[in-house]
C-alpha positions in Angstrom: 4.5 -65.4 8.3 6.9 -66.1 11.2 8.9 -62.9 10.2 5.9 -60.6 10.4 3.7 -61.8 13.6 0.7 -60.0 14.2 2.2 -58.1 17.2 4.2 -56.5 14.8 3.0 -53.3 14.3 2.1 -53.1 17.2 5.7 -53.4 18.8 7.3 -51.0 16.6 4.5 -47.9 17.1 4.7 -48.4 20.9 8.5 -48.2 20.7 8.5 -45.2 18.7 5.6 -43.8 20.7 8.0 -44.1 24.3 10.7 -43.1 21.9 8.8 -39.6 21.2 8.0 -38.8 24.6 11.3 -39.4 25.8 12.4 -36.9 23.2 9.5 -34.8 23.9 10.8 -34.4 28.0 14.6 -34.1 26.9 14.0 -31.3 24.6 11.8 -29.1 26.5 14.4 -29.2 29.4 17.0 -28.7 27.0 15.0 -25.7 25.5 15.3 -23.9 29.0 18.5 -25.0 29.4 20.1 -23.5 26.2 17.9 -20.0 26.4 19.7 -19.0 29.5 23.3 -20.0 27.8 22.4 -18.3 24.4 26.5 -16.7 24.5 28.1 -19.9 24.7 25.6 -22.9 23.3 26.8 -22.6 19.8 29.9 -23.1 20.9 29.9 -25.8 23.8 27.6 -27.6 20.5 31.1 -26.9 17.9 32.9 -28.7 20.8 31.3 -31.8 21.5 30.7 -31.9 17.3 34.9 -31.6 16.9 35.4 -34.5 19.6 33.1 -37.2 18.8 34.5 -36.8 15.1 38.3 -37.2 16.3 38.5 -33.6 15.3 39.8 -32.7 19.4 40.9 -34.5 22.1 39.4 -32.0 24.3 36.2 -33.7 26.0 33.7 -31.2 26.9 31.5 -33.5 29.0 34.3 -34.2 31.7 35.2 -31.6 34.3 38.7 -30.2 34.5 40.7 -32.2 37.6 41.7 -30.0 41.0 43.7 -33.1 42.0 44.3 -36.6 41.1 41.3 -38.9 40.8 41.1 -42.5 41.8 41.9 -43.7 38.4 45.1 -42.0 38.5 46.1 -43.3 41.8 45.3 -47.0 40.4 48.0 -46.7 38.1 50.2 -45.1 40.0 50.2 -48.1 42.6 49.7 -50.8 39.4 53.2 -49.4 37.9 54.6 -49.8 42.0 53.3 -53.1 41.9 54.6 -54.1 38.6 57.9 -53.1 39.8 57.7 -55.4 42.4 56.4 -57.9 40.8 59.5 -58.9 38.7 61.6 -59.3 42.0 58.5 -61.6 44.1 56.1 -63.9 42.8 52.8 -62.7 41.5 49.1 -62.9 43.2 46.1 -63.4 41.8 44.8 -60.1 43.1 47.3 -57.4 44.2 46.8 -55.3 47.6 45.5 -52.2 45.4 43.2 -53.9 44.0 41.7 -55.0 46.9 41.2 -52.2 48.6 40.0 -50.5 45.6 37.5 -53.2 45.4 36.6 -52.2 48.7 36.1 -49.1 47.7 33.7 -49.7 45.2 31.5 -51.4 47.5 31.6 -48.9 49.8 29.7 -46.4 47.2 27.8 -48.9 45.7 26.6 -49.4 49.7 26.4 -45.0 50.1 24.3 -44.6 46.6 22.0 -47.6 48.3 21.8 -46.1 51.1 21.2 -42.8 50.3 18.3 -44.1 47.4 16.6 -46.3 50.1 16.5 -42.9 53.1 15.0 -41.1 49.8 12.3 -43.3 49.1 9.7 -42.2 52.1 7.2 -44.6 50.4 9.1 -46.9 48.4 6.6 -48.7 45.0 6.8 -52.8 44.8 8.9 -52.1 41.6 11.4 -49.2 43.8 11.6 -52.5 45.9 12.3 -54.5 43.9 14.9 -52.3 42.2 16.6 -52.4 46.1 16.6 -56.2 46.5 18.9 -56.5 43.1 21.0 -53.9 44.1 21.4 -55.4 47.7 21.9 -58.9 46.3 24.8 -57.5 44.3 26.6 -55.8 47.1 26.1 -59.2 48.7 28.2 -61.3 46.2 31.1 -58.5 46.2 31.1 -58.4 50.0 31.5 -62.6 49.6 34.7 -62.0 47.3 36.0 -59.1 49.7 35.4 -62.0 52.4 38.0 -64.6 50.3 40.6 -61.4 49.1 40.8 -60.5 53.0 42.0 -64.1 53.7 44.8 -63.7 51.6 45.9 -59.4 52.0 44.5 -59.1 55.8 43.5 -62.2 58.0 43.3 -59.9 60.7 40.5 -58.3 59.6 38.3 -61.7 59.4 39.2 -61.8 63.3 38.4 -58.4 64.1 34.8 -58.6 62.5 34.3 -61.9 63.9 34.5 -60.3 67.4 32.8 -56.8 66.1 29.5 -58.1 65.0 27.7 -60.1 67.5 25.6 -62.9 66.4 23.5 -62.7 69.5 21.4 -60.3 71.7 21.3 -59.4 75.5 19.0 -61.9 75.7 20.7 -65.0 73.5 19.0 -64.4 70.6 20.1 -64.4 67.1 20.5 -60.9 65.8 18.6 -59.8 62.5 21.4 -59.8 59.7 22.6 -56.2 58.7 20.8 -55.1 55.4 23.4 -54.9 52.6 24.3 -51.3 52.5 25.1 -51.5 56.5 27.3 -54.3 56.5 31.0 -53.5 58.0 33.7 -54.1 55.6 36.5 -53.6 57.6 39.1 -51.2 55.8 42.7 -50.6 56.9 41.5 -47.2 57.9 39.2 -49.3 60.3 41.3 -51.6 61.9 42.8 -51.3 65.6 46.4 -49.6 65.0 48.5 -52.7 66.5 46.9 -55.0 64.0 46.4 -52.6 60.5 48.8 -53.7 58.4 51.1 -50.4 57.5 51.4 -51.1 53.5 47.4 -51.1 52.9 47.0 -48.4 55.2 49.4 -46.2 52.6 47.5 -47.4 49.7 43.7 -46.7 51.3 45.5 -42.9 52.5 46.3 -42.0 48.5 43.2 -43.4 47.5 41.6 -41.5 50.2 43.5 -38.4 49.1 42.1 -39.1 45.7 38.6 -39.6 46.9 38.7 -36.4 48.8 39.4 -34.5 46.0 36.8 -36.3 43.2 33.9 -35.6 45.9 34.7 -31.6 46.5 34.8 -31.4 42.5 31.8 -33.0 42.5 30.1 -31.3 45.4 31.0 -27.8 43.4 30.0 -28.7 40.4 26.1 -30.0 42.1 26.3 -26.5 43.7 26.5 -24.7 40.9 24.2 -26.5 39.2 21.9 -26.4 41.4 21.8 -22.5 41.3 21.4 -22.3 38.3 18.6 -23.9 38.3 17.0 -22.4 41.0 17.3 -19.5 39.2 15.7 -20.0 36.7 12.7 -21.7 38.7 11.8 -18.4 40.5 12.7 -16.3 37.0 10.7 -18.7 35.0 8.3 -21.5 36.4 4.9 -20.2 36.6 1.7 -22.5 37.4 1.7 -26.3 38.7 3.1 -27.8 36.0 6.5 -26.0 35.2 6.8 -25.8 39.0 6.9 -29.1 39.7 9.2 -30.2 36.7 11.5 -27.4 38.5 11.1 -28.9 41.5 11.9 -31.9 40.5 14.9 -30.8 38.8 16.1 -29.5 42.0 15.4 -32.8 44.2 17.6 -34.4 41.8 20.4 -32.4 41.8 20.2 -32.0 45.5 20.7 -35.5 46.0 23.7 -35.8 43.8 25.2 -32.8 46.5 24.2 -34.9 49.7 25.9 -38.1 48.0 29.4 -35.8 47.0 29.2 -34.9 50.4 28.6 -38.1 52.4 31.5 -39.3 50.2 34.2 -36.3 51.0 33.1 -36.8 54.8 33.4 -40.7 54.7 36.9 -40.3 53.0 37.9 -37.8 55.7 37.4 -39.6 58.7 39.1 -42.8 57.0 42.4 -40.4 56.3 42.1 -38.7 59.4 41.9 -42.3 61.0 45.1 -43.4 59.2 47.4 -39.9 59.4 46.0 -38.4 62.5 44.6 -34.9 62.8 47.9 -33.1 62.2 48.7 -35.1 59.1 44.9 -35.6 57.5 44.9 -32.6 55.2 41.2 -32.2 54.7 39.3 -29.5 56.6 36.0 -31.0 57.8 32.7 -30.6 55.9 30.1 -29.0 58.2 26.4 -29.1 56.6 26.8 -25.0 56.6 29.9 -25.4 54.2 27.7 -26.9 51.3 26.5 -23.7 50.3 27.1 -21.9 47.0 29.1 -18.3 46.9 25.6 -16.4 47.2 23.2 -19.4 47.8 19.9 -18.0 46.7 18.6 -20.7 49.1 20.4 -19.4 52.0 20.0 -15.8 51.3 16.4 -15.8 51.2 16.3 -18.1 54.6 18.7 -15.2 56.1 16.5 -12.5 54.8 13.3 -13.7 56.5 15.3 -14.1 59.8 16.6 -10.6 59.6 14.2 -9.2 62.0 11.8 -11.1 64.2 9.6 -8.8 65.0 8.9 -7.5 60.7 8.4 -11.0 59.5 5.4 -9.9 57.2 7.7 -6.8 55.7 11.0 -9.6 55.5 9.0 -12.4 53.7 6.9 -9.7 51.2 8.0 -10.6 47.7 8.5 -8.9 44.4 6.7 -9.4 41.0 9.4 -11.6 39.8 9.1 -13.8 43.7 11.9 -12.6 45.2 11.8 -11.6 48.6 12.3 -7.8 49.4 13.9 -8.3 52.4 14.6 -5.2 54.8 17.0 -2.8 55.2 20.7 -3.6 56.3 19.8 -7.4 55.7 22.5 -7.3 53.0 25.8 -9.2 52.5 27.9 -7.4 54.4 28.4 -10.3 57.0 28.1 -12.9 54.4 31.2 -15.5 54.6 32.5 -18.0 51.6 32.5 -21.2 52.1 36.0 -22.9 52.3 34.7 -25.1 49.5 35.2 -22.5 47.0 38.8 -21.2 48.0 40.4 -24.7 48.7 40.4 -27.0 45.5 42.7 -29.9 47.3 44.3 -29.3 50.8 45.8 -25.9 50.4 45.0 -24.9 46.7 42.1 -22.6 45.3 40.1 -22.1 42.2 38.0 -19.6 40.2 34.7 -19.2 40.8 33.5 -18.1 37.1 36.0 -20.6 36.0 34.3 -23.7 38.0 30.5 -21.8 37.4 31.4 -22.2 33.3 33.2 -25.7 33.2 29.8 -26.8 35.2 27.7 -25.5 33.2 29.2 -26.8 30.1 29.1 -30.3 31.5 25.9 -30.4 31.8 24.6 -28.8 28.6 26.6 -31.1 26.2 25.2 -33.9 28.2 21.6 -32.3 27.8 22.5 -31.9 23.8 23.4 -35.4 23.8 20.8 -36.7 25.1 18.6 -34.8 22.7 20.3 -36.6 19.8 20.0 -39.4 21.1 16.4 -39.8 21.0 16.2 -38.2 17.8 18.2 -40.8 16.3 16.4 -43.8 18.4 13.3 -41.7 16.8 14.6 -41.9 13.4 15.7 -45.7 13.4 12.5 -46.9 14.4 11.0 -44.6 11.5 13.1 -46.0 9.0 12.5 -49.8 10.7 9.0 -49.2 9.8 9.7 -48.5 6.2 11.8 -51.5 6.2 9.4 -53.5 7.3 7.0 -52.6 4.5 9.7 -52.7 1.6 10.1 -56.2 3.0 6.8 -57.2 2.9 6.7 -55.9 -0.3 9.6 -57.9 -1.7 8.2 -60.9 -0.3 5.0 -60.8 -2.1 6.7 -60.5 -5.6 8.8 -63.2 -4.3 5.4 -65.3 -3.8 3.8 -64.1 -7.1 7.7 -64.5 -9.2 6.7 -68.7 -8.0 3.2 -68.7 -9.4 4.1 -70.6 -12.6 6.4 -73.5 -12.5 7.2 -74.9 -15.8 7.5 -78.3 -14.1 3.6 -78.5 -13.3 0.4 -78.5 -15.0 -2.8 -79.2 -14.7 -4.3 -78.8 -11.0 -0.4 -79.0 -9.9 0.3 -75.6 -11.8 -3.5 -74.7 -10.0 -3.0 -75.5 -6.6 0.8 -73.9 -6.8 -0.4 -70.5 -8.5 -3.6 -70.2 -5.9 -0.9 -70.9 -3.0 1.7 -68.4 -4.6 -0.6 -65.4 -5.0 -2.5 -66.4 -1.4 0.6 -65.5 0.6 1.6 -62.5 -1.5 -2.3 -61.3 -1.0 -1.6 -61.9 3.1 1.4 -60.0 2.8 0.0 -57.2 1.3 -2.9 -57.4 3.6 -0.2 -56.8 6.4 1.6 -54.2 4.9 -1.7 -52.1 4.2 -2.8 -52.9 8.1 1.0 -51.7 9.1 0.5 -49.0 6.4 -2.2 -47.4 8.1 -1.1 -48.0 11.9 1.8 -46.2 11.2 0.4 -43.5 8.7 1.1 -40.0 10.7 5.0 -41.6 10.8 5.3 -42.1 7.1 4.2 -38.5 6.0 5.9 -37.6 2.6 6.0 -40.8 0.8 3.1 -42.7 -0.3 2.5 -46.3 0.9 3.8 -47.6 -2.4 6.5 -45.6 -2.6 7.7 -46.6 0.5 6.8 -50.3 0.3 8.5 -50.2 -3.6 11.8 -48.4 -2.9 15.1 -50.6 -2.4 16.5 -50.7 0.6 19.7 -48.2 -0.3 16.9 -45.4 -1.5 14.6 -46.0 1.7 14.7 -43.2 4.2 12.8 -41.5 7.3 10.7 -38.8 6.9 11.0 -35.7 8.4 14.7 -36.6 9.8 15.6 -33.8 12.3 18.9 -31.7 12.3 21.6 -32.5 14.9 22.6 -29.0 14.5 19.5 -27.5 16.4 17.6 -28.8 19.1 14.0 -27.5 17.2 10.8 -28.7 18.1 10.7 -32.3 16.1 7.6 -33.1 14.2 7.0 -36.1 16.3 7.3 -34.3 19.8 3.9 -31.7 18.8 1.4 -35.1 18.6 -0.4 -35.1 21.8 -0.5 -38.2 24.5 -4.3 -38.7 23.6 -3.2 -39.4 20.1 -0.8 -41.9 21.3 -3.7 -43.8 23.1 -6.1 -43.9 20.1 -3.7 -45.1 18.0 -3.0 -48.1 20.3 -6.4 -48.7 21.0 -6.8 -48.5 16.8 -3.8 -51.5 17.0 -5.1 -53.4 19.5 -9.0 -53.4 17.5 -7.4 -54.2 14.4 -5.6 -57.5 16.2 -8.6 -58.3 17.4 -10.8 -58.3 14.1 -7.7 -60.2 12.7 -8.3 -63.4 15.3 -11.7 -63.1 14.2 -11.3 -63.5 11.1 
């Protein structure tokens, strides 16, 4: 019985348990999500149905491009380089691909840094989860160490006399943690020793990296109103508020890391072009602010008046604040975010507010599927498992009579034979009823009987509509008895 252990069970029915509350958490976020976009959801859904069947090349789950990203400037300089290539000798690793490696660390060292200033309290496993990441970062800084002997020596000399190794006092200094360590860009050399060509190549990067964040940092924004919209429309009592909350935490930190990004990018083109030259305005924390931040317009409304602070924070029925009079917009001022898509370009408002939001709901659909497929699979694994155990026993039994034996041979062979078909019908009725409220619609022996082409879930839910699924209504205490129910069951098993 090596196939079937006794942990079996057990394994699938807590997979598919996770599996249903997973689904259960995606779908009742995507429930809000698609009642406020009732005009467009059937639509964004025809859209991401046409492109994952080769039907479009449109891809709704990317957002439109105000400039050129990274990836495009990579191939840019990899065509240059290829050029140049067939009239020079070739290197192992060419200069764009060093300093795009050093690019990557340097967000791989933001996003740490940025997860590590989040976690107030950080949990032995959130530590844990740090270490890793900083042990990676580690071993790419090692091979930015070797590239930089090859593309810029200088900067090996330069760090060597930036960092000291000693205090004040001549004592050793305490290593930087990962996410601090200096890795000395073009853009951070002095300007007698920056070697000109990588300085060109980390300014079009930078350029490129300039305008991914700003896409980024509108597309947060706007999510991020809309769903603190619906939070004050909407979440009533502890629970919804907190998932709302939650909601908003996220999303807030995916604006602070878009904007430590553009600001980081900045200073590196404004350190290689000069102020005249950088073509980037500078990203003051009252920039990052949505066209009428909901946010920022109550904050303002409470302000108004110093000495009516109980008449400015009185809110509505539906939590909005009143405000007073003449505590309008009439002094309000865009954000240059919104009218300056690269240096000197703009966009739409509505245009950027819809491509967000369709982003983020066929992501949100797709998740949903997802987990109703990972559902399904482990449904139809279970049914498997008994039509297996099925066909093994009338394997077992089909050897009961050899014509070859007789006597206590023929016995001994046929007590053996129909002993393992008996304990693998024992299992199956033990799976049968662990699993019973996932095998609704079929009997046991219909299940266990049918071949495996006829076999199917129960209950499969469309892809069509995100509805409530039959396995997302059992509650969490259900969940626990049946696990408990497994876990008895092993144990009267080892007994026996």
């Amino acid at each position: 019985m090596e196939s079937f252990p006794k942990y079996q069970g057990n394994l699938l029915l807590k997979r598919l348990n996770k599996a249903i509350k997973d689904l259960r958490e995606q779908e009742e976020g995507f429930k809000v999500f698609e009642a406020n976009q009732q005009n467009e959801a059937q639509e964004w859904k025809e859209m991401v149905r046409a492109f994952e069947l080769g039907e479009s090349t449109f891809n709704p789950f990317c957002l439109p491009k105000s400039g050129p990203t990274l990836q495009d400037i990579r191939l840019q300089l990899a065509e240059e380089e290829k050029q140049e290539a067939r009239a020079a000798p070739p290197k192992d690793t060419t200069a764009a691909q060093y300093v795009f490696l050093l690019l990557e660390v340097e967000d791989q060292q933001r996003q740490l840094r940025l997860d590590v200033k989040n976690a107030r309290s950080p949990t032995s496993k959130q530590q844990a989860n740090f270490m890793e990441r900083r042990t990676r970062i580690e071993r790419q800084i090692n091979r930015v160490r070797s590239l930089q002997q090859v593309h810029d020596p200088a900067a090996l000399q330069v760090l060597a006399t930036a960092v000291p190794t000693v205090d004040s006092h001549g004592m050793p200094v305490v290593p930087s943690e990962s996410e601090d360590i200096l890795l000395m860009f073009p853009s951070e050399m002095p300007l007698v020793r920056r070697n000109p060509h990588l300085a060109s190549i980390e300014s079009r990067f930078r350029d490129a990296q300039c305008s991914m964040a700003l896409d980024q940092l509108r597309h947060s924004l706007l999510v991020k109103r809309r769903l603190y919209t619906y939070k004050n429309n909407n979440a009533r009592k502890q629970k919804s508020t907190s998932r709302s909350r939650t909601l908003l935490d996220n999303q807030q930190k995916k604006v602070d890391l878009a904007a430590a990004a553009y600001r980081r990018a900045r200073f590196a083109k404004l350190a290689i072009s000069g102020e005249e030259n950088v073509g980037w305005r500078k990203l003051e924390q009252s920039d990052i602010r949505m066209m009428g931040d909901e946010d920022e317009e109550k904050k303002k409304k409470q302000r108004a008046m110093k000495s009516r602070r109980k008449e400015a924070a009185r809110v509505n029925e539906h939590g909005h604040v009143q405000g007073i009079a003449g505590a309008g917009q009439s002094r309000f001022v865009i954000s240059w975010i919104w009218v300056a898509a690269d240096g000197n370009g703009s966009i739409e408002e509505n245009k950027a507010l819809h491509d967000g939001l369709r982003v983020e709901f066929c992501k949100a659909y797709s998740r949903v599927r997802r987990w109703r497929e990972q559902v399904r699979l482990l449904r139809a694994e279970m049914s498997y498992c008994l039509g297996s155990l099925e066909s093994q026993a009338k394997e077992w039994e089909s050897r009961a009579t050899i014509p070859q034996f007789s006597g206590k041979h023929a016995d001994g062979t046929a007590a053996y034979a129909h002993k393992q078909a008996a304990v693998r019908r024992i299992i199956a009725g033990r799976f049968r009823v662990l699993w019973a409220r996932y095998l609704i619609g079929e009997t046991s022996l219909q299940v266990a009987q049918a071949p495996p082409d006829l076999r199917r879930t129960n209950g499969e839910d469309s892809d069509d509509e995100p509805g409530e699924s039959e396995e997302s209504e059992e509650s969490e205490e259900s969940e626990e008895e049946s696990e408990e129910e497994s876990d008895e069951e092993m144990d009267d098993e080892e007994v026996e």
